[in-house]
N, C-alpha and C positions, 0 to 999 in steps of 0.2 A: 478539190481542195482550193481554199481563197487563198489568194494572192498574201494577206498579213498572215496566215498560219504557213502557207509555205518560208515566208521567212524566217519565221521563229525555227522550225524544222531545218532549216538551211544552217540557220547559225548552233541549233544543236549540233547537229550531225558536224558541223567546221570545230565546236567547239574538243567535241570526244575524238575524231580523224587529228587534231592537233595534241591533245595528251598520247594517243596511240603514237605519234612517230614521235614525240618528244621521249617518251619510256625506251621504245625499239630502236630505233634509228637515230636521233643525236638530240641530246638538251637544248641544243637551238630554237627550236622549233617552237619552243616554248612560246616564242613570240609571237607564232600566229594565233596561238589564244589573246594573248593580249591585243594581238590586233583586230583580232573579231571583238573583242569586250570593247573595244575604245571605240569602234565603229556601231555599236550596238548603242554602247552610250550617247555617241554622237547624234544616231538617228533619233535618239525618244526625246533629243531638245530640239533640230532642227526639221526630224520628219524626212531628210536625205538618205534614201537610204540605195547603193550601187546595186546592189544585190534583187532589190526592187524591181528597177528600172529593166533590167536582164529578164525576170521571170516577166514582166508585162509585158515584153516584146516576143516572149515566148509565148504567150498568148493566154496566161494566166489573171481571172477576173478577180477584182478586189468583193469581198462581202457585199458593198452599195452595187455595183454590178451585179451583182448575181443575184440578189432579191429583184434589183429592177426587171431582169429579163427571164423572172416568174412571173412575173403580174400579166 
């Protein structure tokens, strides 16, 4: 899996894990949907994304990687 699909996949899975304890466990929580959403929003203007940075040190290749080290 590329490095930009595991993100997407990361902030689903953070998105549905934050309605799940907001229902079960306490309305607070509700914030860390909004804080994935602001952080979501933030990356598609600045291209900064933490979550990123984590999975490519994990040794996750971005799409341009991984065509290049097919050829």
């Amino acid at each position: 899996m590329s490095l930009e699909r595991s993100v997407t996949a990361f902030a689903g899975f953070m998105v549905l894990l934050s309605l799940v304890l907001t229902y079960w466990v306490h309305p607070l929580f509700v914030w860390l949907t909004a804080f994935v959403g602001a952080n979501l929003l933030q990356s598609a203007f600045t291209g900064f994304c933490p979550a990123a940075i984590v999975m490519r040190k994990m040794g996750i290749r971005s799409d341009r990687e991984q065509a290049a080290a097919t050829r």
